[in-house]
Structure formats: structure tokens, C-alpha cells
PyMOL Python script that loads the backbone (N, CA, C, O; Angstrom):
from pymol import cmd

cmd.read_pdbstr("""\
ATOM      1  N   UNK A   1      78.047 103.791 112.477  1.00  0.00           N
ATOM      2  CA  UNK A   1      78.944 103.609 111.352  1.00  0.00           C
ATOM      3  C   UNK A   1      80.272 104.314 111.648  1.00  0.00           C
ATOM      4  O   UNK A   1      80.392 105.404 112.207  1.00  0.00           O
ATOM      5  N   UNK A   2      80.975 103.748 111.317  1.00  0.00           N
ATOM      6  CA  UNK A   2      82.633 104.200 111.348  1.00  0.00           C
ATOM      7  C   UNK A   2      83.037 105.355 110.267  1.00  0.00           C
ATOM      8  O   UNK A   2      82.842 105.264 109.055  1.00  0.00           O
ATOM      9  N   UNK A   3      83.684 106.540 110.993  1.00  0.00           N
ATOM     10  CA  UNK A   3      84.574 107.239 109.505  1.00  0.00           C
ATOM     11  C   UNK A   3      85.607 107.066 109.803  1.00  0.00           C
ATOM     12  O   UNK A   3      85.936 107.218 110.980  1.00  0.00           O
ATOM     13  N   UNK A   4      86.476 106.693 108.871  1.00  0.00           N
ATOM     14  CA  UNK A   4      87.581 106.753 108.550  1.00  0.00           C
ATOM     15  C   UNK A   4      88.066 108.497 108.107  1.00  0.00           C
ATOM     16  O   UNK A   4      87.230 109.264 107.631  1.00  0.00           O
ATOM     17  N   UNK A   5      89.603 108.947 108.373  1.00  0.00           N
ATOM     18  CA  UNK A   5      90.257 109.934 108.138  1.00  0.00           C
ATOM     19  C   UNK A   5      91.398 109.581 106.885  1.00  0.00           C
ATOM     20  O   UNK A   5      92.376 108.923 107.239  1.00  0.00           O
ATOM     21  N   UNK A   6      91.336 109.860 105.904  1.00  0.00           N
ATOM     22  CA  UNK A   6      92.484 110.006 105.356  1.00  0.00           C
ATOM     23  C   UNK A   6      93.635 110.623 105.710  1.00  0.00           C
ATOM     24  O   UNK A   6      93.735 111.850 105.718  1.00  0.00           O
ATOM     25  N   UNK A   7      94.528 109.876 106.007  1.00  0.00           N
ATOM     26  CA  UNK A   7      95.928 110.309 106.554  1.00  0.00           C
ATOM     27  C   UNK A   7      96.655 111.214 105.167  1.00  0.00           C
ATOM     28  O   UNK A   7      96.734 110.820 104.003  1.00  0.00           O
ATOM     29  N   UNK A   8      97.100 112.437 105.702  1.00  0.00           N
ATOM     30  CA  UNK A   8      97.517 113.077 104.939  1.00  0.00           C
ATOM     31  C   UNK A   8      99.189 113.619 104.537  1.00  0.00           C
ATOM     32  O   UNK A   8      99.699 114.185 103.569  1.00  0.00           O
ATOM     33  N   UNK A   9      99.592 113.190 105.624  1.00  0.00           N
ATOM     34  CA  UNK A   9     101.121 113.333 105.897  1.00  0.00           C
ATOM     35  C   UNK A   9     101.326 111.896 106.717  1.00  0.00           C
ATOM     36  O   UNK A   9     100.476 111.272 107.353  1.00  0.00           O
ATOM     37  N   UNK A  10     102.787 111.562 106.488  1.00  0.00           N
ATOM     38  CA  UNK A  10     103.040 110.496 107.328  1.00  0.00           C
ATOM     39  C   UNK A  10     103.237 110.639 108.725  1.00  0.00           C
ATOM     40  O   UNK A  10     103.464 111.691 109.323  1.00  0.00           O
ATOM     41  N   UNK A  11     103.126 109.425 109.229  1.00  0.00           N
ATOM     42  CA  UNK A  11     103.481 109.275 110.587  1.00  0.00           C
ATOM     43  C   UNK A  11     104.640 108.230 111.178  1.00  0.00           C
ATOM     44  O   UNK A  11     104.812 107.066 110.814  1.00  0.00           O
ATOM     45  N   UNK A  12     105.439 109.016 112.259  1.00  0.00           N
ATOM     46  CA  UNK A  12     106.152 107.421 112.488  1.00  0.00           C
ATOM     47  C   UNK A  12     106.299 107.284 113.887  1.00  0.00           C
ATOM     48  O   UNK A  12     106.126 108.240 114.642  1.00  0.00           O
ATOM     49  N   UNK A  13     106.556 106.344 114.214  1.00  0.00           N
ATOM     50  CA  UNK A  13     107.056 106.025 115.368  1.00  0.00           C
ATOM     51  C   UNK A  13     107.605 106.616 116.294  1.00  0.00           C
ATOM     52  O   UNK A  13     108.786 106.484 115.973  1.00  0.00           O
ATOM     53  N   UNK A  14     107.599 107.324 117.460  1.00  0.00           N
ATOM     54  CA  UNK A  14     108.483 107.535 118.391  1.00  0.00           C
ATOM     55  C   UNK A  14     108.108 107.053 119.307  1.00  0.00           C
ATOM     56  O   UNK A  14     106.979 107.357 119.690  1.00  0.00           O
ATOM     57  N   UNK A  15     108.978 105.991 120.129  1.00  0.00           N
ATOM     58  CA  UNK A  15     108.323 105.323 121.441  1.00  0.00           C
ATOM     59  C   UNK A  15     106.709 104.915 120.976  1.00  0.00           C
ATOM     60  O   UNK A  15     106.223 104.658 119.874  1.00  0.00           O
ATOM     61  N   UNK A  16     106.176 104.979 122.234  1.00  0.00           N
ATOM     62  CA  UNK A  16     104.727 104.762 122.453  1.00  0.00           C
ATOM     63  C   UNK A  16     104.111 105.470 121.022  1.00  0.00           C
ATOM     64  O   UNK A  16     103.269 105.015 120.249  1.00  0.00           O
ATOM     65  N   UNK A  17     104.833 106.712 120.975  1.00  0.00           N
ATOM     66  CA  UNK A  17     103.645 107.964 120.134  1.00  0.00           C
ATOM     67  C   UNK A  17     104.088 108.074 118.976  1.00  0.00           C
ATOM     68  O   UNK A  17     105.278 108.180 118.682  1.00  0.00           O
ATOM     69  N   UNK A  18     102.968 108.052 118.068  1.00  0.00           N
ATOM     70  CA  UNK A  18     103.019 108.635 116.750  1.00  0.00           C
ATOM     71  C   UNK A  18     103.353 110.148 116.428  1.00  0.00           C
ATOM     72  O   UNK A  18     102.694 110.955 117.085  1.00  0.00           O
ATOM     73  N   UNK A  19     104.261 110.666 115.533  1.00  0.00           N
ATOM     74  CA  UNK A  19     104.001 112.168 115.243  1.00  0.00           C
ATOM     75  C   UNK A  19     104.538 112.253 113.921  1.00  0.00           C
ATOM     76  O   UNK A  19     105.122 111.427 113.220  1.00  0.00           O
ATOM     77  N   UNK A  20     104.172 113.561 113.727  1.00  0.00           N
ATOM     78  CA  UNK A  20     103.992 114.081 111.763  1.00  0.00           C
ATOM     79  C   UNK A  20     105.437 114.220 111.811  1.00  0.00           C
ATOM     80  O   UNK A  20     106.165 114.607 112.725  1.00  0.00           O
ATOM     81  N   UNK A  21     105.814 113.649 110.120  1.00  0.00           N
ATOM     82  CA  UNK A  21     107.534 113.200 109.687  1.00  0.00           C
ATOM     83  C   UNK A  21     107.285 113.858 108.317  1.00  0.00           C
ATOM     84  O   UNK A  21     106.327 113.735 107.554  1.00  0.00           O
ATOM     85  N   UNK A  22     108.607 114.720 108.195  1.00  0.00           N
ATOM     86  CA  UNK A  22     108.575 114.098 106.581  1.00  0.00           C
ATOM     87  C   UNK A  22     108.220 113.163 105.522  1.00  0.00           C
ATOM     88  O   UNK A  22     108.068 111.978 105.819  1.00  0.00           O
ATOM     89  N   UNK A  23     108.063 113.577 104.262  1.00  0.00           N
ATOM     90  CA  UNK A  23     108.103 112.034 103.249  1.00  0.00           C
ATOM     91  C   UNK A  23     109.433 111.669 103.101  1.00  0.00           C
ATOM     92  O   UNK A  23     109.464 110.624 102.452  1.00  0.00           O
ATOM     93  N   UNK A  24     110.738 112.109 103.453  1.00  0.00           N
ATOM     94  CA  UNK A  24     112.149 111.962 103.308  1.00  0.00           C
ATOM     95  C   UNK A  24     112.551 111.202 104.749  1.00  0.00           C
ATOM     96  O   UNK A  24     113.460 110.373 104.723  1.00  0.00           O
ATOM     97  N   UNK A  25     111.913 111.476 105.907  1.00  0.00           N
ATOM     98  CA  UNK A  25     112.571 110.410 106.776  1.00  0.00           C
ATOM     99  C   UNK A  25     111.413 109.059 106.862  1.00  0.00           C
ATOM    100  O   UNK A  25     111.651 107.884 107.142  1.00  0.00           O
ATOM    101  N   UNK A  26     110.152 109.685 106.527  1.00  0.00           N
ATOM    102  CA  UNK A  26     108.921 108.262 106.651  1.00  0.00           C
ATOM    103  C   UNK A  26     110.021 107.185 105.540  1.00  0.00           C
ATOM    104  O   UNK A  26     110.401 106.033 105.752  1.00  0.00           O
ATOM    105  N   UNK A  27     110.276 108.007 104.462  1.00  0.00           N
ATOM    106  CA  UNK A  27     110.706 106.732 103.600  1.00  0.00           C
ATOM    107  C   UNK A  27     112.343 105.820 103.879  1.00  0.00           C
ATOM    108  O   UNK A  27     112.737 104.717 103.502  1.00  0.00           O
ATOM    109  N   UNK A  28     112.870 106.736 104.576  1.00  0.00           N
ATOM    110  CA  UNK A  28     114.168 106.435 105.076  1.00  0.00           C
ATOM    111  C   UNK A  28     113.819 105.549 106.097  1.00  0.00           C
ATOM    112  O   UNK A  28     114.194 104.391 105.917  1.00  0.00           O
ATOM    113  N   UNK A  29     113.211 105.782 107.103  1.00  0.00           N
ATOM    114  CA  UNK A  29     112.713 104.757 107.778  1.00  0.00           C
ATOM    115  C   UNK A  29     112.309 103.618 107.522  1.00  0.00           C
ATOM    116  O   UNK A  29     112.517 102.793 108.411  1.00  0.00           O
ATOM    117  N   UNK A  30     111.544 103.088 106.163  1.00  0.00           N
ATOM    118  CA  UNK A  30     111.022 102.344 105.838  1.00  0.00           C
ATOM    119  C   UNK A  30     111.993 101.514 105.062  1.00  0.00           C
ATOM    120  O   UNK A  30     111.855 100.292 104.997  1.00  0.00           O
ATOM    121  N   UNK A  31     112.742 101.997 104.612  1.00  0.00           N
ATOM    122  CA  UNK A  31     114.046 101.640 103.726  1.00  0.00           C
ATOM    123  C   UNK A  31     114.723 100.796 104.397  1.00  0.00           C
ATOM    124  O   UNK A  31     114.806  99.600 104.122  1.00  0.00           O
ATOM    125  N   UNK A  32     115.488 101.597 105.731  1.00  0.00           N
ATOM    126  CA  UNK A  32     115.903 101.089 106.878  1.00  0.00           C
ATOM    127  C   UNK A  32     115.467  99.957 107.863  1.00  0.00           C
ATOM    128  O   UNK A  32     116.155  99.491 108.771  1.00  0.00           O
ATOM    129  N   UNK A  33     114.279  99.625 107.539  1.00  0.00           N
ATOM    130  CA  UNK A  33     113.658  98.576 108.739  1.00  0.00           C
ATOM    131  C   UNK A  33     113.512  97.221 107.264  1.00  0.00           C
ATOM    132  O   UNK A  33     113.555  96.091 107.752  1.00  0.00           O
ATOM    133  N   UNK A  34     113.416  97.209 106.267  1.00  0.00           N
ATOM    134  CA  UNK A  34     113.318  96.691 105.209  1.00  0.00           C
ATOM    135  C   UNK A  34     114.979  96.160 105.005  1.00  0.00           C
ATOM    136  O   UNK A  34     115.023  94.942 104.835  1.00  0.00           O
ATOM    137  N   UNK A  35     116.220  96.777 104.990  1.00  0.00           N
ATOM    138  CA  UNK A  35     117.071  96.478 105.110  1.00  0.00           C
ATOM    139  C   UNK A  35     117.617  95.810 106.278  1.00  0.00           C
ATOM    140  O   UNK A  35     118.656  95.167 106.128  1.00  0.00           O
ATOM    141  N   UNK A  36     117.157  95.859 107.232  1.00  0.00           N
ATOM    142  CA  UNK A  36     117.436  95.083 108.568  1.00  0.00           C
ATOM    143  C   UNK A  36     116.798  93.927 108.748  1.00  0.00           C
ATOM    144  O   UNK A  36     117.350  92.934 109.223  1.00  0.00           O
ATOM    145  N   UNK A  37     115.291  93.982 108.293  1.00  0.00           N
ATOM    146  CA  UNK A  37     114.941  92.528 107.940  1.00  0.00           C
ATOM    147  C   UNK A  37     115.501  91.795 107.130  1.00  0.00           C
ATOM    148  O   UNK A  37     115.705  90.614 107.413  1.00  0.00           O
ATOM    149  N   UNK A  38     115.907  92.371 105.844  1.00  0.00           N
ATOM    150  CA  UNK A  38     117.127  91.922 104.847  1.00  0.00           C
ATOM    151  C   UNK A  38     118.271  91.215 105.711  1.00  0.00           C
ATOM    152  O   UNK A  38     118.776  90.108 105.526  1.00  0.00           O
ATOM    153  N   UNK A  39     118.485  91.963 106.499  1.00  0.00           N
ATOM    154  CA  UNK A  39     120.258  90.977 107.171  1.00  0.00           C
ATOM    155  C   UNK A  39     119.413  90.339 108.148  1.00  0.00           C
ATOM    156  O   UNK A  39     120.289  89.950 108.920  1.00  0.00           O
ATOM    157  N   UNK A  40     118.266  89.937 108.686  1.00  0.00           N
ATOM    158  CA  UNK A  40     117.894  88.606 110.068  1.00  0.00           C
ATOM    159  C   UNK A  40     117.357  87.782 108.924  1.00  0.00           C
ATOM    160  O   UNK A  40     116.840  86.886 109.591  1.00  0.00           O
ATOM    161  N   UNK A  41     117.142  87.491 107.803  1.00  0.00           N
ATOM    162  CA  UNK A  41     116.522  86.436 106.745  1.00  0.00           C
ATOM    163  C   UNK A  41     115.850  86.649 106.203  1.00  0.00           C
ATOM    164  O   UNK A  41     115.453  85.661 105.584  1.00  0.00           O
ATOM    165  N   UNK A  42     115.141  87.872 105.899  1.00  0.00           N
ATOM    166  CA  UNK A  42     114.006  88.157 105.393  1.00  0.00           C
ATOM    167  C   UNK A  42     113.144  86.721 103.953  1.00  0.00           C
ATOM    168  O   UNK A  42     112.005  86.365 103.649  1.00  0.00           O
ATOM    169  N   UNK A  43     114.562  86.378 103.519  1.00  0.00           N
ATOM    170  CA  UNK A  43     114.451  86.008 102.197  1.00  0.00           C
ATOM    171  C   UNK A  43     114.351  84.891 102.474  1.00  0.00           C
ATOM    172  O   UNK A  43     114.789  84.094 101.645  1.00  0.00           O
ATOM    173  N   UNK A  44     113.698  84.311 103.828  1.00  0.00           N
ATOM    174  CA  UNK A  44     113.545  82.893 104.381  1.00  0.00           C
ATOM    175  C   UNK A  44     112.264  83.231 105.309  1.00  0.00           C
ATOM    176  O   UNK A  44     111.576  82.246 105.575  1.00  0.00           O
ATOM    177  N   UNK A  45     111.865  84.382 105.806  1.00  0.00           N
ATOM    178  CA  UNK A  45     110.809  84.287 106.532  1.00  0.00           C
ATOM    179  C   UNK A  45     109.892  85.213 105.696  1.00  0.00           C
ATOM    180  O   UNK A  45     108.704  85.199 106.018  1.00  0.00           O
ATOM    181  N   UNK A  46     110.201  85.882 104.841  1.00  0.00           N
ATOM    182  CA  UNK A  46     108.639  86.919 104.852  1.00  0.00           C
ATOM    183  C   UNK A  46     108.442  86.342 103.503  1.00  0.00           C
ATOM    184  O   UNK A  46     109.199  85.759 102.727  1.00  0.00           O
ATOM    185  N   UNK A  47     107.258  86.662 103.463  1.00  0.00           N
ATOM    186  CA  UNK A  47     106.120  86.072 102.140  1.00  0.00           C
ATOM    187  C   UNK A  47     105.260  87.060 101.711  1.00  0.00           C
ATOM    188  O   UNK A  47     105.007  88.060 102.383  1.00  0.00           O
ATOM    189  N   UNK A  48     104.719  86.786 100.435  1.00  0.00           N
ATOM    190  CA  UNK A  48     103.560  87.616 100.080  1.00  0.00           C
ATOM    191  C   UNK A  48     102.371  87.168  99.581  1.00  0.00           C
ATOM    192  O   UNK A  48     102.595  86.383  98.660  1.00  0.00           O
ATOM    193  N   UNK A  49     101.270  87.313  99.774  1.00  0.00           N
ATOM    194  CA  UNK A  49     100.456  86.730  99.028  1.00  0.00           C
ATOM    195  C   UNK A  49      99.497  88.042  98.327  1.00  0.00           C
ATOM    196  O   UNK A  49      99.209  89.129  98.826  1.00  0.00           O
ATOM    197  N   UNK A  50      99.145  87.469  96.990  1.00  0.00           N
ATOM    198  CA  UNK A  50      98.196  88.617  96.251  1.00  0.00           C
ATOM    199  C   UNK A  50      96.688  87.876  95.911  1.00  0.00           C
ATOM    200  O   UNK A  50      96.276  86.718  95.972  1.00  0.00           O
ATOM    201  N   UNK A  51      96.124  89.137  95.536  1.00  0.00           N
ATOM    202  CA  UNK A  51      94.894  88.876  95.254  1.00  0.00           C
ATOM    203  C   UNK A  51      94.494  88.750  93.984  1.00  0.00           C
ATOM    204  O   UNK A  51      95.107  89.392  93.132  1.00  0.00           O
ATOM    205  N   UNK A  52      93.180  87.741  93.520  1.00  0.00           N
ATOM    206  CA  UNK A  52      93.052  87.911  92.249  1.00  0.00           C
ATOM    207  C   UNK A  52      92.269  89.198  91.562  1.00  0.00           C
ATOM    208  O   UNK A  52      92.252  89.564  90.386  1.00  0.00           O
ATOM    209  N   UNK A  53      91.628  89.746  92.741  1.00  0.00           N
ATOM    210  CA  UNK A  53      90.436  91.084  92.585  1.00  0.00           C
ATOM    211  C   UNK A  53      91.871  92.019  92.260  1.00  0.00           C
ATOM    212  O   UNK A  53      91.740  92.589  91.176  1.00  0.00           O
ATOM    213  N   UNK A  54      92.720  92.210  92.683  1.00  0.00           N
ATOM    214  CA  UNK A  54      93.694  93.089  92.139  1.00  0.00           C
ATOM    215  C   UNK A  54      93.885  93.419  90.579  1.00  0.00           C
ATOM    216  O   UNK A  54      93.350  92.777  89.675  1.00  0.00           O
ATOM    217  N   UNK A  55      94.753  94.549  90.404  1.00  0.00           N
ATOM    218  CA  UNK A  55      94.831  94.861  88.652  1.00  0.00           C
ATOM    219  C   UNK A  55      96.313  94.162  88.942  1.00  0.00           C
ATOM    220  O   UNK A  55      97.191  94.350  89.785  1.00  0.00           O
ATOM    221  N   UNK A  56      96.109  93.076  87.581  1.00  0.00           N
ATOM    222  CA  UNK A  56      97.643  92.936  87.296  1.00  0.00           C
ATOM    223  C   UNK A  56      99.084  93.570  87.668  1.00  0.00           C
ATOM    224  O   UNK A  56     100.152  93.073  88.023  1.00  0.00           O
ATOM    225  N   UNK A  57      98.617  94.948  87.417  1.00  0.00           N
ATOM    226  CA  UNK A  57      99.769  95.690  87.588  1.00  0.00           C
ATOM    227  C   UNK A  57     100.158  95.847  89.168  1.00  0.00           C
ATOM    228  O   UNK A  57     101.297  95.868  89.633  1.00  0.00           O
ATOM    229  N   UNK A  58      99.207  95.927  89.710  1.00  0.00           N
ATOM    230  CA  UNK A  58      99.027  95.555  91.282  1.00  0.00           C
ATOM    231  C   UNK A  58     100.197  94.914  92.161  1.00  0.00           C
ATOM    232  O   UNK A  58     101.073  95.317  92.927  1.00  0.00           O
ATOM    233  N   UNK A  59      99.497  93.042  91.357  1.00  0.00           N
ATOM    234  CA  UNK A  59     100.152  92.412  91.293  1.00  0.00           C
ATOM    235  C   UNK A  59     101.711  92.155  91.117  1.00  0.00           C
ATOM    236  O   UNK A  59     102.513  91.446  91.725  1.00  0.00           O
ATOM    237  N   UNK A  60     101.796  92.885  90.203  1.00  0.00           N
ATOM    238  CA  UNK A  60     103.310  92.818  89.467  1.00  0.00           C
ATOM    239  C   UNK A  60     103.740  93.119  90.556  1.00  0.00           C
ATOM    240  O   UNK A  60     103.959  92.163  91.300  1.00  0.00           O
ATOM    241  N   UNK A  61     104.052  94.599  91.132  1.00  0.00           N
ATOM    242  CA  UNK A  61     104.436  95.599  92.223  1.00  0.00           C
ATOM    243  C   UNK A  61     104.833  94.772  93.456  1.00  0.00           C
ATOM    244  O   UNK A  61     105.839  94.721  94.164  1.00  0.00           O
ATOM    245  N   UNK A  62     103.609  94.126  93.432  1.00  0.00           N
ATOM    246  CA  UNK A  62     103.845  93.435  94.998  1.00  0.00           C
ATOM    247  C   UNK A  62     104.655  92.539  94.809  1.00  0.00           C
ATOM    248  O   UNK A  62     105.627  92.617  95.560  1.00  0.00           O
ATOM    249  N   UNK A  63     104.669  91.377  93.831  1.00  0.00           N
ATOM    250  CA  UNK A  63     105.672  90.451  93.474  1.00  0.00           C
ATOM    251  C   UNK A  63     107.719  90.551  93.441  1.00  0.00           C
ATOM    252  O   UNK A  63     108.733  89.968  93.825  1.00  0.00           O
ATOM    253  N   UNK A  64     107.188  91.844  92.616  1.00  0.00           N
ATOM    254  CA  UNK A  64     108.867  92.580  92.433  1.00  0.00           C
ATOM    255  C   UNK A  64     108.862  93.284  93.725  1.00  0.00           C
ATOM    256  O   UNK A  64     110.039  93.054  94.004  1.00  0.00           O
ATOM    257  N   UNK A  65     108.468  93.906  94.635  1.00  0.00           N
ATOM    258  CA  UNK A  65     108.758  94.378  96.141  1.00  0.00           C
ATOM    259  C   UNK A  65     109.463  93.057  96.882  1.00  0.00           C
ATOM    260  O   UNK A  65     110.561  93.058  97.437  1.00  0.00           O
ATOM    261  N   UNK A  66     108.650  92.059  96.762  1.00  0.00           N
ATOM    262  CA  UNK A  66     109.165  90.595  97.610  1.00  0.00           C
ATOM    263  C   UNK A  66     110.268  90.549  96.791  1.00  0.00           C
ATOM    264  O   UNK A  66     111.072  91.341  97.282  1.00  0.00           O
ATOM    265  N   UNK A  67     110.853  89.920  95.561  1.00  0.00           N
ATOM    266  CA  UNK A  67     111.971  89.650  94.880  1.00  0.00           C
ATOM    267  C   UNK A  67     113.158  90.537  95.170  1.00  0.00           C
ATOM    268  O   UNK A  67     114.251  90.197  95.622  1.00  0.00           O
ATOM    269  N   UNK A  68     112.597  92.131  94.709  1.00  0.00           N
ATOM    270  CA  UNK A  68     114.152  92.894  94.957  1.00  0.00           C
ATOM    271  C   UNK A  68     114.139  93.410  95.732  1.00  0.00           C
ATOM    272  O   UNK A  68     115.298  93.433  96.149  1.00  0.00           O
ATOM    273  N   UNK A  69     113.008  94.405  96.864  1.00  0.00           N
ATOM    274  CA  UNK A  69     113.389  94.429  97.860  1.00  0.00           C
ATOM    275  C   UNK A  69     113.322  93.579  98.984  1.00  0.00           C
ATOM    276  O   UNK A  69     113.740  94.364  99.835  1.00  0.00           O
ATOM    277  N   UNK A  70     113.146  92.779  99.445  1.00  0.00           N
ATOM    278  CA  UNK A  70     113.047  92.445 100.350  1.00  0.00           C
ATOM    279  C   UNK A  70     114.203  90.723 100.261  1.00  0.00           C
ATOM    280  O   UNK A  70     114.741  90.097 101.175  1.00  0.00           O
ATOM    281  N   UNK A  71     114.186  90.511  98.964  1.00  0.00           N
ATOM    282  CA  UNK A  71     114.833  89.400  98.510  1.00  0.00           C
ATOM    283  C   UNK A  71     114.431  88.123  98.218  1.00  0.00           C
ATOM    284  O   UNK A  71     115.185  87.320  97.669  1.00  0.00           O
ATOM    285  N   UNK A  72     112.765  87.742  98.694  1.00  0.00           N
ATOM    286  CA  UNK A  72     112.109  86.699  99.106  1.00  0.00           C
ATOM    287  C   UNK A  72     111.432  86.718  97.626  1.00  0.00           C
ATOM    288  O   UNK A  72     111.025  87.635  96.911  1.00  0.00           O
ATOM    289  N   UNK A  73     111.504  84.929  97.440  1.00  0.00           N
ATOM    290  CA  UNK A  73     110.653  84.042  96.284  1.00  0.00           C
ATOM    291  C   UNK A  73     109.546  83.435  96.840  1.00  0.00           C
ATOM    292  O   UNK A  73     108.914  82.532  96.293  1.00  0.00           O
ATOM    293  N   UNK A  74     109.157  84.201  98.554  1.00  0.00           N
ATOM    294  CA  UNK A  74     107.795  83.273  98.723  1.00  0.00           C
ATOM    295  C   UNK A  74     106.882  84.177  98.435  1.00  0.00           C
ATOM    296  O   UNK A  74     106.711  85.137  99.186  1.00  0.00           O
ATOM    297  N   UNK A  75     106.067  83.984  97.161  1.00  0.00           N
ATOM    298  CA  UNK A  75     105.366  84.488  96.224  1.00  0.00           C
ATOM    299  C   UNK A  75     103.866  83.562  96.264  1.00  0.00           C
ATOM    300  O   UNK A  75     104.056  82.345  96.259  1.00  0.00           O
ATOM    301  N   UNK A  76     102.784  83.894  96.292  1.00  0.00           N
ATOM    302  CA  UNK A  76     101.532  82.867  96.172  1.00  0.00           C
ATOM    303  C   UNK A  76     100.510  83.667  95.798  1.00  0.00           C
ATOM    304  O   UNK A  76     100.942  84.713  96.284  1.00  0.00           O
ATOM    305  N   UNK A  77      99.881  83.851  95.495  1.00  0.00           N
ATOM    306  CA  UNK A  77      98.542  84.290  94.929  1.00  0.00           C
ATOM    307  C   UNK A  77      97.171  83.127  94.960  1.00  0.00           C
ATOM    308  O   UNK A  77      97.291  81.903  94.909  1.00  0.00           O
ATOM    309  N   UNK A  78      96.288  83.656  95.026  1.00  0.00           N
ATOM    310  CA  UNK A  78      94.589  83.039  94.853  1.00  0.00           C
ATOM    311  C   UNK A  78      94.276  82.354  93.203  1.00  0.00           C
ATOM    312  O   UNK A  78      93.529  81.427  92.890  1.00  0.00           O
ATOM    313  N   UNK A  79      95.365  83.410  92.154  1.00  0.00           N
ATOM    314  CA  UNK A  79      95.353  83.249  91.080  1.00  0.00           C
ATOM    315  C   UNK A  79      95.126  81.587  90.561  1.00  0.00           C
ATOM    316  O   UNK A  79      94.278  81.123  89.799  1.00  0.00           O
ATOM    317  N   UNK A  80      96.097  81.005  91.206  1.00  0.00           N
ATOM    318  CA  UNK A  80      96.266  79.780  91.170  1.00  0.00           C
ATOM    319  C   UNK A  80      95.555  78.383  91.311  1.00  0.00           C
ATOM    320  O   UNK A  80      95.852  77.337  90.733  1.00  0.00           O
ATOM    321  N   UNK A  81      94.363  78.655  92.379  1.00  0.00           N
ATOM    322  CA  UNK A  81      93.526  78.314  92.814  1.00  0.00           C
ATOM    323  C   UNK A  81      92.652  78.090  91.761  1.00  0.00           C
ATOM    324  O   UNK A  81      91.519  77.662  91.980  1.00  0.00           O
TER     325      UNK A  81
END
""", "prot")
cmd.dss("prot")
cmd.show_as("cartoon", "prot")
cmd.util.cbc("prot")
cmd.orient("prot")
């Protein structure tokens, strides 16, 4: 059987290797690579899809992440189904 570790601090990128970051540059980072997909099309290539086992509110989150950040209306859910 597998254990899993709860990650307790972030991690990011350097080269090949991972190492321990702030929550002030993990999120700057993330901001930053989110905005750069923003200027190559994001709002033409990335999508989201949700689940119906999710809580609504879940849902919501992920929906409005695609809309304002990222800029994208490709929105789909299971809901529908």
C-alpha cells in the first residue's frame, strides 16, 4: 500500500529540482505563469471541466478561476449529462 505525505510548505521549480519557497513567491509564481498563458491564448486553449460529486461551491470556484482568471468560457461539467 502506498502513503502519501502531506506537503506542508510549497514547492517550486528550479531547473530539474524542486525546493522549499515561500507562500509569497509559490503564489507569485503561479500568478505569473497564469498571466503568460493569458497573453499565448489561454482564453482559446485551456478548459475546465467539473465534477458532479463536487460541493457546488466547489464548482462555482473552479468556473470563476476559468472566467476571470484565466479568461476562458470553456466551461463543461458531468452536471449536464
Amino acid at each position: 500500500m502506498k502513503r502519501y505525505v502531506r506537503l506542508e510548505q510549497p514547492l517550486v521549480r528550479d531547473g530539474d529540482a524542486l525546493r522549499v519557497a515561500t507562500w509569497d513567491e509559490a503564489l507569485d509564481r503561479a500568478a505569473a505563469a497564469i498571466a503568460r498563458a493569458k497573453q499565448r491564448g489561454a482564453d482559446r486553449s485551456f478548459g475546465m471541466f467539473s465534477c458532479s460529486k463536487a460541493t457546488n461551491e466547489v464548482n462555482y470556484v473552479a468556473q470563476k478561476f476559468a472566467r476571470v482568471a484565466v479568461g476562458s468560457n470553456n466551461i463543461d461539467s458531468c452536471n449536464r449529462t
